[in-house]
PDB file of N, H, CA, C and O in Angstrom:
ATOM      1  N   UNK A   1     211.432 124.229 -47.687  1.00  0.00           N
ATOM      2  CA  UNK A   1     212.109 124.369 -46.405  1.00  0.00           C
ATOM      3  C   UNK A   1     213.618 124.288 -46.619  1.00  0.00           C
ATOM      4  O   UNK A   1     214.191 123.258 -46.974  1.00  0.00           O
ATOM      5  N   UNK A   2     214.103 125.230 -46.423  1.00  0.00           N
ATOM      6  H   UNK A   2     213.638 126.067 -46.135  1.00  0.00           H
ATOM      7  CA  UNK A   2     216.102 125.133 -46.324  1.00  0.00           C
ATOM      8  C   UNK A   2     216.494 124.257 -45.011  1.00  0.00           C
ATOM      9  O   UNK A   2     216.095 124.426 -43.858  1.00  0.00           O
ATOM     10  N   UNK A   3     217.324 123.346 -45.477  1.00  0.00           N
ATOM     11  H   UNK A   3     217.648 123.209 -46.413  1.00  0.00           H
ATOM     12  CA  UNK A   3     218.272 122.424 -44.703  1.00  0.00           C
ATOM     13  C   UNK A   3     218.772 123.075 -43.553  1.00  0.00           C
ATOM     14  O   UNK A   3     218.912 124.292 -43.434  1.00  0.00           O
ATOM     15  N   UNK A   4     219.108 121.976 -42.482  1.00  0.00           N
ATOM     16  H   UNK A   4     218.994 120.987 -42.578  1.00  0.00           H
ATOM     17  CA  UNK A   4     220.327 122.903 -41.733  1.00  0.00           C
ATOM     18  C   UNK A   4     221.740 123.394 -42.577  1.00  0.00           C
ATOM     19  O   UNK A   4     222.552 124.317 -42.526  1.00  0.00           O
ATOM     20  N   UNK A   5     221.443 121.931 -43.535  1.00  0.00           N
ATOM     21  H   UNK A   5     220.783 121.181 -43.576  1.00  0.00           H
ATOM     22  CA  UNK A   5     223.137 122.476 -43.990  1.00  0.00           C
ATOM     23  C   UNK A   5     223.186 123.688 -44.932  1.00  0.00           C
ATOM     24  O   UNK A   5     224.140 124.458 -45.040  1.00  0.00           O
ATOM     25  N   UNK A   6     222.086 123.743 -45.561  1.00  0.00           N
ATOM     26  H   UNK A   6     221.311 123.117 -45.473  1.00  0.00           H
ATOM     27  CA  UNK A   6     221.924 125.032 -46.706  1.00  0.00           C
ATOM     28  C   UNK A   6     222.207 125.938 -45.658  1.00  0.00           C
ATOM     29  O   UNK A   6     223.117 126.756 -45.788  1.00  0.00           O
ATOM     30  N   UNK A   7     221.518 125.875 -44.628  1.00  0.00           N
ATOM     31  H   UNK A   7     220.778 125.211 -44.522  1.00  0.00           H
ATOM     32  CA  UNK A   7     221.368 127.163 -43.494  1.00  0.00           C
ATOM     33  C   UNK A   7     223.388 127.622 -42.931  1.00  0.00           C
ATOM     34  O   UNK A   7     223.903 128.704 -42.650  1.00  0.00           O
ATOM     35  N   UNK A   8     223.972 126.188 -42.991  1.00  0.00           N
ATOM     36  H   UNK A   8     223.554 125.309 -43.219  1.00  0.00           H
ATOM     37  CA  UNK A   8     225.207 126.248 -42.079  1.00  0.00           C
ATOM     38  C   UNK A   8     225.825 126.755 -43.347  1.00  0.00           C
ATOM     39  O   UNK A   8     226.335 127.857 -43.146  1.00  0.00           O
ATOM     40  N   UNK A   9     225.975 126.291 -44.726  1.00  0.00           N
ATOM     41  H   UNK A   9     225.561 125.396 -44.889  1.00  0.00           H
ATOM     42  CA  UNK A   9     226.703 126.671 -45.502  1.00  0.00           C
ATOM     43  C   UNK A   9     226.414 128.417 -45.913  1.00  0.00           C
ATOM     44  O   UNK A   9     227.496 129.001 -45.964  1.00  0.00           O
ATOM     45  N   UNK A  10     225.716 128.959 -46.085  1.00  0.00           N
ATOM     46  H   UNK A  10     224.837 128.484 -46.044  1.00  0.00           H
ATOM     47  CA  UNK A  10     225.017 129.937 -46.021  1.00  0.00           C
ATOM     48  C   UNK A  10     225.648 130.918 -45.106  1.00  0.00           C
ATOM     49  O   UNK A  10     225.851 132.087 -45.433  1.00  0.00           O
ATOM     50  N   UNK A  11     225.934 130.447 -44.022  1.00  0.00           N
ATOM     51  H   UNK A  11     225.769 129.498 -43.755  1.00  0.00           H
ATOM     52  CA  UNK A  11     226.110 131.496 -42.377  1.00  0.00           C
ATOM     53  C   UNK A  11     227.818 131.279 -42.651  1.00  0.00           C
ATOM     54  O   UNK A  11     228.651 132.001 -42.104  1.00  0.00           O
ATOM     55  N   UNK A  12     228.071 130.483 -43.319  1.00  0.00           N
ATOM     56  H   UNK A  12     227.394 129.896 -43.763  1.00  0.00           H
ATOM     57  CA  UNK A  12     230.035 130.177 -43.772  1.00  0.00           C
ATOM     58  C   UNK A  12     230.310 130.751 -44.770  1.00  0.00           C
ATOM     59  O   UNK A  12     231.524 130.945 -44.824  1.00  0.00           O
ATOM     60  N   UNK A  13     229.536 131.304 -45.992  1.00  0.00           N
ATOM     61  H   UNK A  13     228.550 131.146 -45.948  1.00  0.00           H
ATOM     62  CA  UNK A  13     229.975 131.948 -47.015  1.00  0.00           C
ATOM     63  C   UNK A  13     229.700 133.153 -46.974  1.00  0.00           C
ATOM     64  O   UNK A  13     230.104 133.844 -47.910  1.00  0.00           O
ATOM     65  N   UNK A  14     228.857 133.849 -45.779  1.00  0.00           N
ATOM     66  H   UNK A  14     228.529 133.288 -45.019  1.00  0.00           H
ATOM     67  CA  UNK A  14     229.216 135.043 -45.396  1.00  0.00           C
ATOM     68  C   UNK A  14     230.695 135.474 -44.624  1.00  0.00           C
ATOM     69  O   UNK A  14     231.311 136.363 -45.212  1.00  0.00           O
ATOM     70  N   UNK A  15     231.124 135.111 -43.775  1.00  0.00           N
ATOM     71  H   UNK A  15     230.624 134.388 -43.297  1.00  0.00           H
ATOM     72  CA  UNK A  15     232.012 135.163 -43.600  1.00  0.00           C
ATOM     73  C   UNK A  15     233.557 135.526 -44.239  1.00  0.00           C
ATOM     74  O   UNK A  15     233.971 135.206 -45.353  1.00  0.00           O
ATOM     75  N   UNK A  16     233.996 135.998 -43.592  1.00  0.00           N
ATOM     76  H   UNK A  16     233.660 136.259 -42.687  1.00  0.00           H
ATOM     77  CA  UNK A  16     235.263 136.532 -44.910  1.00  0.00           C
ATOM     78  C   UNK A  16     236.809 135.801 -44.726  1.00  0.00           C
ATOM     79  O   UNK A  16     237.450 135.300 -43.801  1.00  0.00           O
ATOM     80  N   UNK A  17     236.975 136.027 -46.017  1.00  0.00           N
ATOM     81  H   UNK A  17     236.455 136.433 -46.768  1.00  0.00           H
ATOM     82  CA  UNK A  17     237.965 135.109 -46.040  1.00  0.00           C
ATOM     83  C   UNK A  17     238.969 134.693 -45.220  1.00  0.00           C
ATOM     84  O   UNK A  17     239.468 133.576 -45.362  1.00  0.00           O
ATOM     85  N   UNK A  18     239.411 135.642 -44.174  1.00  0.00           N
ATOM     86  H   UNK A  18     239.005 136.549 -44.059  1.00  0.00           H
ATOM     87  CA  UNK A  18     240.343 135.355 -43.296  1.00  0.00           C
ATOM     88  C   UNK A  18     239.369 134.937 -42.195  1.00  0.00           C
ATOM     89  O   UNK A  18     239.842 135.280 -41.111  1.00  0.00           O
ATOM     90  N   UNK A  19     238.269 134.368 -42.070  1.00  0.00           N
ATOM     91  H   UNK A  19     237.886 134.089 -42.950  1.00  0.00           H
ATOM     92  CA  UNK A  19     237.587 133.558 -40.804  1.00  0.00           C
ATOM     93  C   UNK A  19     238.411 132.501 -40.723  1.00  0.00           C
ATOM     94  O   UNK A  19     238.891 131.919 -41.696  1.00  0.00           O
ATOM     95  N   UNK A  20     238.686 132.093 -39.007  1.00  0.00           N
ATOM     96  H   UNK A  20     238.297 132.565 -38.217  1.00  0.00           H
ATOM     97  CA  UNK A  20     239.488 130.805 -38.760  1.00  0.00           C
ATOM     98  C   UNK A  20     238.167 130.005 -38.322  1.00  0.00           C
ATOM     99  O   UNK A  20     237.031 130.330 -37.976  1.00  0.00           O
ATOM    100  N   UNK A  21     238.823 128.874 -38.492  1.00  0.00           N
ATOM    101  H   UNK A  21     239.745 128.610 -38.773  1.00  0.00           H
ATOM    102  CA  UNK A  21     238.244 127.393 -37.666  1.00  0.00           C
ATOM    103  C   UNK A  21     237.136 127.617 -36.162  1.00  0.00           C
ATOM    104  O   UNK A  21     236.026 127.132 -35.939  1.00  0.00           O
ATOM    105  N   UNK A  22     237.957 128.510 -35.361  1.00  0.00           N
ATOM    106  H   UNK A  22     238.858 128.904 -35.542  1.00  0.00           H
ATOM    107  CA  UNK A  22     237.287 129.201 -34.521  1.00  0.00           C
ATOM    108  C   UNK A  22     235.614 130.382 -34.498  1.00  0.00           C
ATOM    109  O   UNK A  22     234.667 130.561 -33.732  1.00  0.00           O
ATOM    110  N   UNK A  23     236.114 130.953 -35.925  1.00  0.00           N
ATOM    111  H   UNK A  23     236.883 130.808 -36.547  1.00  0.00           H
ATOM    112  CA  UNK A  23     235.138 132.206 -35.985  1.00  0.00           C
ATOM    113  C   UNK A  23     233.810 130.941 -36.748  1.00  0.00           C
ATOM    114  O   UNK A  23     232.631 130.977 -36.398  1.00  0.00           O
ATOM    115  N   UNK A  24     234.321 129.993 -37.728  1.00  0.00           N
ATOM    116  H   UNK A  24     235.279 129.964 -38.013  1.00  0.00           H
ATOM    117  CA  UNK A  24     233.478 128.833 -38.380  1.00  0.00           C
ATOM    118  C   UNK A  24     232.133 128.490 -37.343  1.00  0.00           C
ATOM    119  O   UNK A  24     230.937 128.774 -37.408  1.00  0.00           O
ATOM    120  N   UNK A  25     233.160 127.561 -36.140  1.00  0.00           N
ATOM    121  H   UNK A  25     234.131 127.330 -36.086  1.00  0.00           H
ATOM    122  CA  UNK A  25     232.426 126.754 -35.345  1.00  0.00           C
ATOM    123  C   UNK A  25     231.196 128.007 -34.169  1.00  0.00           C
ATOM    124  O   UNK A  25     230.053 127.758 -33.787  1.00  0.00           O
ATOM    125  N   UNK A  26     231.940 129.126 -33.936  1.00  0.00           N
ATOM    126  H   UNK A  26     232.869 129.328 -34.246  1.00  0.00           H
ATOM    127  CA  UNK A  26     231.263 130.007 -33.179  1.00  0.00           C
ATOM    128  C   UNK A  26     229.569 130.659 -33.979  1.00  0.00           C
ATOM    129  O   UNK A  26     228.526 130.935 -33.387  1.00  0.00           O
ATOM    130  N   UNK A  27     229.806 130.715 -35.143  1.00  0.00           N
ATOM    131  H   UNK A  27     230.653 130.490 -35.624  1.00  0.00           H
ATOM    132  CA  UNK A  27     228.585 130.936 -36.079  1.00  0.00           C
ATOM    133  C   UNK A  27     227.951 129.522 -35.879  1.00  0.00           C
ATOM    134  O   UNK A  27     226.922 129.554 -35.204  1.00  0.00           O
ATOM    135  N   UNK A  28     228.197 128.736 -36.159  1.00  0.00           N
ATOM    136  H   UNK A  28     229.033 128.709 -36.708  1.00  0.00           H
ATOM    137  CA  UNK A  28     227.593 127.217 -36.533  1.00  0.00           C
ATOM    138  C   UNK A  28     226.990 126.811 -34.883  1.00  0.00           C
ATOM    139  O   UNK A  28     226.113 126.009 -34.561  1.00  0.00           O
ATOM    140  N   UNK A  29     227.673 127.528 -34.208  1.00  0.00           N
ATOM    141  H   UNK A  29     228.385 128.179 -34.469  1.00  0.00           H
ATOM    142  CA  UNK A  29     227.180 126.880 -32.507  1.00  0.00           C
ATOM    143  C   UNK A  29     225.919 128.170 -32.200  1.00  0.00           C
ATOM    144  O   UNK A  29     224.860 127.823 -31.679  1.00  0.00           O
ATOM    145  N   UNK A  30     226.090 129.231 -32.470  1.00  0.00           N
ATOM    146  H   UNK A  30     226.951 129.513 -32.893  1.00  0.00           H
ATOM    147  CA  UNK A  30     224.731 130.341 -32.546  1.00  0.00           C
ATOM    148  C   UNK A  30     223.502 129.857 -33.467  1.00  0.00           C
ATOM    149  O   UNK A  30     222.337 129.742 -33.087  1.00  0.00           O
ATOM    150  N   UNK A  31     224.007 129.595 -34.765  1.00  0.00           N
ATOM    151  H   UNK A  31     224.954 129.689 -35.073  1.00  0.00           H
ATOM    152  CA  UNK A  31     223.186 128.839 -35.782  1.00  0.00           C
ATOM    153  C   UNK A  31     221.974 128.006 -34.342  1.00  0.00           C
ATOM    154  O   UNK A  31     220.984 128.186 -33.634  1.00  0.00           O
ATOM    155  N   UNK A  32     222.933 127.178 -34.673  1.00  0.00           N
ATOM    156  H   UNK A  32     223.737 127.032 -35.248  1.00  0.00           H
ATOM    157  CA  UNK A  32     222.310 125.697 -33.817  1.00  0.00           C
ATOM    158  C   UNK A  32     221.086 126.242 -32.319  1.00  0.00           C
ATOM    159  O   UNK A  32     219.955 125.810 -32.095  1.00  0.00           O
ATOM    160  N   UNK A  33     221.884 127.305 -31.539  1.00  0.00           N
ATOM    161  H   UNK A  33     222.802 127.657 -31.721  1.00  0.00           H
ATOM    162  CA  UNK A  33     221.219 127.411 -30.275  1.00  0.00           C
ATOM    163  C   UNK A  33     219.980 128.262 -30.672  1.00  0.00           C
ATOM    164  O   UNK A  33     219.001 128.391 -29.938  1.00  0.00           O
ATOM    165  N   UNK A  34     220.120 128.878 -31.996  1.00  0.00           N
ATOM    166  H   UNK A  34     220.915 128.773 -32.593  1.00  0.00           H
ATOM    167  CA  UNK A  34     218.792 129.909 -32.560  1.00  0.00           C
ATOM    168  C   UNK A  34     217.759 128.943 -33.092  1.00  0.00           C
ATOM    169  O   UNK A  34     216.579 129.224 -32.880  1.00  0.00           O
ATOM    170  N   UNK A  35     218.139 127.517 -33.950  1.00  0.00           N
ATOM    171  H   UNK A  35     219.097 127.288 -34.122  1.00  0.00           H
ATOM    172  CA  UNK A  35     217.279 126.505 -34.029  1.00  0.00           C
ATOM    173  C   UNK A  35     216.385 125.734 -32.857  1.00  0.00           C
ATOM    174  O   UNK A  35     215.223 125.335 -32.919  1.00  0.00           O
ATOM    175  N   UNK A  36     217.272 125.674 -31.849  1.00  0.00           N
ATOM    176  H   UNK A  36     218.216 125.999 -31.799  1.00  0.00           H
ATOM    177  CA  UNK A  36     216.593 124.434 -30.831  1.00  0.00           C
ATOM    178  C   UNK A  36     216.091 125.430 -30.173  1.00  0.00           C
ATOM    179  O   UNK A  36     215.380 124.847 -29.354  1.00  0.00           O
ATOM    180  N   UNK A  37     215.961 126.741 -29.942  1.00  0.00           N
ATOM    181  H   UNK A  37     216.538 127.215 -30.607  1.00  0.00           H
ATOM    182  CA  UNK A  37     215.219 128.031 -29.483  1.00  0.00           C
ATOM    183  C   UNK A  37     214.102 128.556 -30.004  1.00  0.00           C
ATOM    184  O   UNK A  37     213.322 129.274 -29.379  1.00  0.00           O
ATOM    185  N   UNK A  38     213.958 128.119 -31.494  1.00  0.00           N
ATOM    186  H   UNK A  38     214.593 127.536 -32.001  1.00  0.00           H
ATOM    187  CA  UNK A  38     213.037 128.304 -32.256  1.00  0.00           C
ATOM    188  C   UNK A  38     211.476 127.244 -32.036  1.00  0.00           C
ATOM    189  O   UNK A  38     210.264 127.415 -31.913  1.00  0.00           O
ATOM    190  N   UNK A  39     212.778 125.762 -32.104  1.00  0.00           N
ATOM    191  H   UNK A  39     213.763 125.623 -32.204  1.00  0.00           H
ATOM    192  CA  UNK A  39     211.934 124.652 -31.807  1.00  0.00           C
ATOM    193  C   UNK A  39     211.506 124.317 -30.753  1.00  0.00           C
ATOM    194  O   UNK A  39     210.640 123.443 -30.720  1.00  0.00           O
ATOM    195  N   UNK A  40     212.106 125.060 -29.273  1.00  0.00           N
ATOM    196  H   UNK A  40     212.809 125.770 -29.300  1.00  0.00           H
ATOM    197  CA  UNK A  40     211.452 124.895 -28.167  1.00  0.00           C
ATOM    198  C   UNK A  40     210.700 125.691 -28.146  1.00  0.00           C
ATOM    199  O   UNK A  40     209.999 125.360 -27.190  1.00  0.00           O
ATOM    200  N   UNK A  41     210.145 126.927 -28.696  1.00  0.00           N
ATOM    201  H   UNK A  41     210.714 127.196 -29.472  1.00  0.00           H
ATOM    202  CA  UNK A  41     209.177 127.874 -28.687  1.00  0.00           C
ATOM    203  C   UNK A  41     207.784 127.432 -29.516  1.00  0.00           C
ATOM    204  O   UNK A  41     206.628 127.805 -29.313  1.00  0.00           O
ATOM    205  N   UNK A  42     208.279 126.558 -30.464  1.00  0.00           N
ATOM    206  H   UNK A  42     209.218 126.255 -30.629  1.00  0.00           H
ATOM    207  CA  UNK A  42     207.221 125.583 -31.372  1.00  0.00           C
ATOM    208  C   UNK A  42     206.306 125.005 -30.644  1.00  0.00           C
ATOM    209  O   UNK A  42     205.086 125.122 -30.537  1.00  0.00           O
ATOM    210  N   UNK A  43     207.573 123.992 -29.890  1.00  0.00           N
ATOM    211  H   UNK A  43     208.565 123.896 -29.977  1.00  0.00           H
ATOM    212  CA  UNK A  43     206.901 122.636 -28.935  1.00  0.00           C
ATOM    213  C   UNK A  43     206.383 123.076 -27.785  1.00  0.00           C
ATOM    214  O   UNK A  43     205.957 122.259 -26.969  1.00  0.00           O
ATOM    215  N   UNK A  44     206.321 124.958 -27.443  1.00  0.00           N
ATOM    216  H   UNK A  44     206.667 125.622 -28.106  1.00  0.00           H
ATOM    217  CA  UNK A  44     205.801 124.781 -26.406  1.00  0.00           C
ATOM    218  C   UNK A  44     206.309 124.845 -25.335  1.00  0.00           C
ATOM    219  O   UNK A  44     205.520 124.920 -24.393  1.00  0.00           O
ATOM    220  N   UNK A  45     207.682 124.845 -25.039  1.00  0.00           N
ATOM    221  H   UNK A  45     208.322 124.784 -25.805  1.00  0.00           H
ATOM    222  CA  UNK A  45     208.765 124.512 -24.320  1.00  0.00           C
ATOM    223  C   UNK A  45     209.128 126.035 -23.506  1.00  0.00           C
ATOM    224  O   UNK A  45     210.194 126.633 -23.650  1.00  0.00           O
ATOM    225  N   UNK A  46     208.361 126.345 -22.919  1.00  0.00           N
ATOM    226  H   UNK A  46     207.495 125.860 -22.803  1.00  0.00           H
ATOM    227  CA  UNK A  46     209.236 127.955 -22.571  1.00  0.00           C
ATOM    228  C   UNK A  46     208.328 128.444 -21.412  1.00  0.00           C
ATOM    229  O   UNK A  46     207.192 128.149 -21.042  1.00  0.00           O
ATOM    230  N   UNK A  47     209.284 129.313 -20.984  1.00  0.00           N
ATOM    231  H   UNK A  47     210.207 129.553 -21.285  1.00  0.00           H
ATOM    232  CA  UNK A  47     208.319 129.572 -19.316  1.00  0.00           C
ATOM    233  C   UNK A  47     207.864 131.238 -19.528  1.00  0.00           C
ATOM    234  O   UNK A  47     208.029 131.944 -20.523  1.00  0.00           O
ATOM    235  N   UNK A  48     207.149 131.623 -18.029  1.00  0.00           N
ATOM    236  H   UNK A  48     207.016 131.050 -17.221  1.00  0.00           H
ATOM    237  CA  UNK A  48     206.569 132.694 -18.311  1.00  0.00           C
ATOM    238  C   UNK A  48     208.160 133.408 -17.604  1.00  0.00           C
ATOM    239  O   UNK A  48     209.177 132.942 -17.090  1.00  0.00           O
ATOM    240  N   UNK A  49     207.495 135.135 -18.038  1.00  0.00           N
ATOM    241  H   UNK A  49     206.670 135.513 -18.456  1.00  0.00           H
ATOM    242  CA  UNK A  49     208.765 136.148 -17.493  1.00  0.00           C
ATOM    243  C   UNK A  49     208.810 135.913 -16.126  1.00  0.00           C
ATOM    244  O   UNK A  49     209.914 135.988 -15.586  1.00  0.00           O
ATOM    245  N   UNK A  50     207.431 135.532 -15.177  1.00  0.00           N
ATOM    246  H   UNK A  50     206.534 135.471 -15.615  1.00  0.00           H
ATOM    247  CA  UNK A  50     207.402 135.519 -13.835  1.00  0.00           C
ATOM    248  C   UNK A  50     208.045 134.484 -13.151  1.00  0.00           C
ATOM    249  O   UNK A  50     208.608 134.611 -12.064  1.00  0.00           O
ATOM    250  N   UNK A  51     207.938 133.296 -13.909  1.00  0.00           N
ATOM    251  H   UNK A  51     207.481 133.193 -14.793  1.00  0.00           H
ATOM    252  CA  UNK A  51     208.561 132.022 -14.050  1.00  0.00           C
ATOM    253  C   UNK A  51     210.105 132.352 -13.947  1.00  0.00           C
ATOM    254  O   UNK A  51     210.675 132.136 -12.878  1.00  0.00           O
ATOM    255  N   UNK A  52     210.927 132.965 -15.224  1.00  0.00           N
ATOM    256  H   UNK A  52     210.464 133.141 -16.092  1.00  0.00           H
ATOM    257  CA  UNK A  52     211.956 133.377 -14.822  1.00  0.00           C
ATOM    258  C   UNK A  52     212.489 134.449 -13.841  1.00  0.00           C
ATOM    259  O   UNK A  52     213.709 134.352 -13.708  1.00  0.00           O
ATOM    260  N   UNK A  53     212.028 135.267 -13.243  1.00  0.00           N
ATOM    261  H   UNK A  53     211.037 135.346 -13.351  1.00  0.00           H
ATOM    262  CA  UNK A  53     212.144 136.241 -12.492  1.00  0.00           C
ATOM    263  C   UNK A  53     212.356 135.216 -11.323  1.00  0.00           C
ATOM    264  O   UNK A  53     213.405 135.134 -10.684  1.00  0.00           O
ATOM    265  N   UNK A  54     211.647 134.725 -11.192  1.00  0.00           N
ATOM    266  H   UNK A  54     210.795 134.792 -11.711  1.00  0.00           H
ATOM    267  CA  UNK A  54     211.644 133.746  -9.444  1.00  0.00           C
ATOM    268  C   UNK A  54     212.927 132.619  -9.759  1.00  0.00           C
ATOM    269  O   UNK A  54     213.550 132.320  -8.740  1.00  0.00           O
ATOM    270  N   UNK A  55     213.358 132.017 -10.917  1.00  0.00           N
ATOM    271  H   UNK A  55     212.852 132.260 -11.745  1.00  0.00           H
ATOM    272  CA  UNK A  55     214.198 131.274 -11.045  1.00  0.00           C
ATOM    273  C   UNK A  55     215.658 132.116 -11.124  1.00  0.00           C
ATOM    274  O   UNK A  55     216.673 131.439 -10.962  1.00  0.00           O
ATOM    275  N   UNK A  56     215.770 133.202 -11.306  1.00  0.00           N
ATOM    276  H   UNK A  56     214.945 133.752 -11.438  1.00  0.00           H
ATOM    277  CA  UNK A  56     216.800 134.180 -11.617  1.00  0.00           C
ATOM    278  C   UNK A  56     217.353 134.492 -10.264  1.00  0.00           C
ATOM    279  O   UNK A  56     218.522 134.877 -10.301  1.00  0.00           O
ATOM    280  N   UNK A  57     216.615 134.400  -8.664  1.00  0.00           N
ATOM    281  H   UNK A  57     215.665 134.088  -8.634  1.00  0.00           H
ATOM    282  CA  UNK A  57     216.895 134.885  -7.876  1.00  0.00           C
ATOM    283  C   UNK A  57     216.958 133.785  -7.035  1.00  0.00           C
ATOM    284  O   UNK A  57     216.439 134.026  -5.945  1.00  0.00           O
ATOM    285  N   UNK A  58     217.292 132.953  -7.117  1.00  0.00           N
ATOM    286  H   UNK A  58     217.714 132.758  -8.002  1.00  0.00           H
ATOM    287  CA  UNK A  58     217.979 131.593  -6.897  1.00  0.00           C
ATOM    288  C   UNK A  58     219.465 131.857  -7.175  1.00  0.00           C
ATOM    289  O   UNK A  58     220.290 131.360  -6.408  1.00  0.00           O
ATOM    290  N   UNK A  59     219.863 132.599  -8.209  1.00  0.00           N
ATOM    291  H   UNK A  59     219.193 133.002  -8.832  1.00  0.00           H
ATOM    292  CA  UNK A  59     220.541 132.484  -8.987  1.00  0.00           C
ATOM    293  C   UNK A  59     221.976 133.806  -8.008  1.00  0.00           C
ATOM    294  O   UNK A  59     223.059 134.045  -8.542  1.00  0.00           O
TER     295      UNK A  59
END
């Protein structure tokens, strides 16, 4: 199993050399929301399309 950090270092050494601090944290914050998206789909955690359709129009 690869680490988060193997995973974060990994998604940073693609990046090219003139990436700022900014372009860093914006990969590392997608990283992250594609993990806990992954893991709420694991645990089960997720609604139906109809589910969202009716919550969308609230909206």
């Amino acid at each position: 199993m690869i680490t988060i950090k193997k995973k974060a270092l990994d998604v940073i050494s693609k990046l090219p050399d003139s990436a700022s601090i900014d372009d860093i944290m914006y990969q590392l914050y997608v990283l992250d929301k594609i993990r806990k998206g992954q893991e709420a789909v694991k645990d089960g955690k997720t609604i139906s399309i109809e589910e969202l359709k009716k919550e969308m129009k609230s909206w």
